[in-house]
C-alpha positions in Angstrom: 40.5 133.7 140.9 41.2 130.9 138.3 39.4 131.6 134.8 37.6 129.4 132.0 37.9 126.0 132.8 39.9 126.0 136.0 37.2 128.2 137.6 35.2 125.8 136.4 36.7 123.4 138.2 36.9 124.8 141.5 33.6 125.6 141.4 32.6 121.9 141.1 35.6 120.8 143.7 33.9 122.7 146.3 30.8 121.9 145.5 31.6 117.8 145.5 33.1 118.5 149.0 30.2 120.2 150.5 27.8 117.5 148.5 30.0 115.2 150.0 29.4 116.4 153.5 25.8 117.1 153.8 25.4 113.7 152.0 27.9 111.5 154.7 26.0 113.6 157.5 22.9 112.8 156.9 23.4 109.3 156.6 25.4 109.5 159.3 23.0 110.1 161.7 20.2 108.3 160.1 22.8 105.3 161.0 24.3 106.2 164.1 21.7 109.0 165.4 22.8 112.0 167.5 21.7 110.9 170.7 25.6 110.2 171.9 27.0 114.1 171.3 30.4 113.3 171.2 30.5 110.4 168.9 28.7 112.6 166.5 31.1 115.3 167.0 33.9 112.8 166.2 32.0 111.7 162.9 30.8 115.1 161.4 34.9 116.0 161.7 35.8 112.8 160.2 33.2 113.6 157.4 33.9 117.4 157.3 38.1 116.5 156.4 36.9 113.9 153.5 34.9 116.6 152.0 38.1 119.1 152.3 39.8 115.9 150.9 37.6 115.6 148.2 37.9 119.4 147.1 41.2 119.6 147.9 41.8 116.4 145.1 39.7 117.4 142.4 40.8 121.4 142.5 43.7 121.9 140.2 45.2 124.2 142.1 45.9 125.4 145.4 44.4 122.3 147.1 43.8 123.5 150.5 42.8 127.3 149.7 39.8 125.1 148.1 39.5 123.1 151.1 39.4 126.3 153.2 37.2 127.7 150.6 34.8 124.3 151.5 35.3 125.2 155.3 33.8 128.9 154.9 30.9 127.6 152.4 29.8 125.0 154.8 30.6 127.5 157.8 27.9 129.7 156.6 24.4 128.1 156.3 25.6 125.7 159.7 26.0 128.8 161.9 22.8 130.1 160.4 21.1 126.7 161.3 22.6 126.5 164.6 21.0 130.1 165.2 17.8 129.0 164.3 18.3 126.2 166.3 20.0 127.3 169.6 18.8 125.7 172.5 17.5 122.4 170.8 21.4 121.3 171.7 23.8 122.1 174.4 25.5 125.1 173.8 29.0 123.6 174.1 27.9 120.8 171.0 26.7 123.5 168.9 30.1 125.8 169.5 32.3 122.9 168.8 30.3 121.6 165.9 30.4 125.2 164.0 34.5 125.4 165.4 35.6 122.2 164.1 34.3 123.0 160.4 36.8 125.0 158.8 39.5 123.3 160.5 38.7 119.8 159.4 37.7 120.8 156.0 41.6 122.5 156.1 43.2 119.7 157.4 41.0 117.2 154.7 43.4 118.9 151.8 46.4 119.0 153.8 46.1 115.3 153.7 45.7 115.3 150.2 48.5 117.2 149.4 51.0 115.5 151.6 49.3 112.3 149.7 49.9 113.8 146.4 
């Protein structure tokens, strides 16, 4: 684990991405809506590898171990919403949904890095 200011800084690289994310969603779907499952699938993945681009650019080092670090943090509270939660959606939407997370977030600061 990084110390003094480089903690510091990944600290507030994951927390931009996951801002980032909860952020995009939301006004994602206040736009779009959720009625057409697999468009929003498409978008929360899009939004889930900025946020992992986001981290993954303002961590100083190990760029994608941050955006994995993202994936896992959002991971978290999202599989303990879609608990609280199952059965409002098909089970197939929510699966995906929580499978796509740390992957996209991953793939968000691999992009970065090949960018960099």
């Amino acid at each position: 684990m990084p110390e003094g200011p480089q903690a510091v800084r990944s600290v507030v690289a994951v927390g931009a991405g996951f801002f980032a994310i909860q952020m995009l969603t939301l006004g994602a779907q206040k736009l779009l809506g959720t009625g057409n499952l697999p468009l929003t699938l498409v978008y929360m993945a899009l939004i889930e590898a900025l946020g992992g681009y986001i981290t993954a650019r303002l961590a100083v080092i190990r760029p994608v171990m941050h955006s994995f670090a993202l994936g896992v943090f959002t991971f978290v509270p999202s599989l303990a919403l879609a608990l609280l939660a199952w059965g409002s959606m098909p089970t197939w939407f929510q699966v995906t949904a929580l499978l796509l997370i740390v992957p996209m977030t991953m793939l968000g600061g691999k992009l970065w890095r090949a960018s960099a």
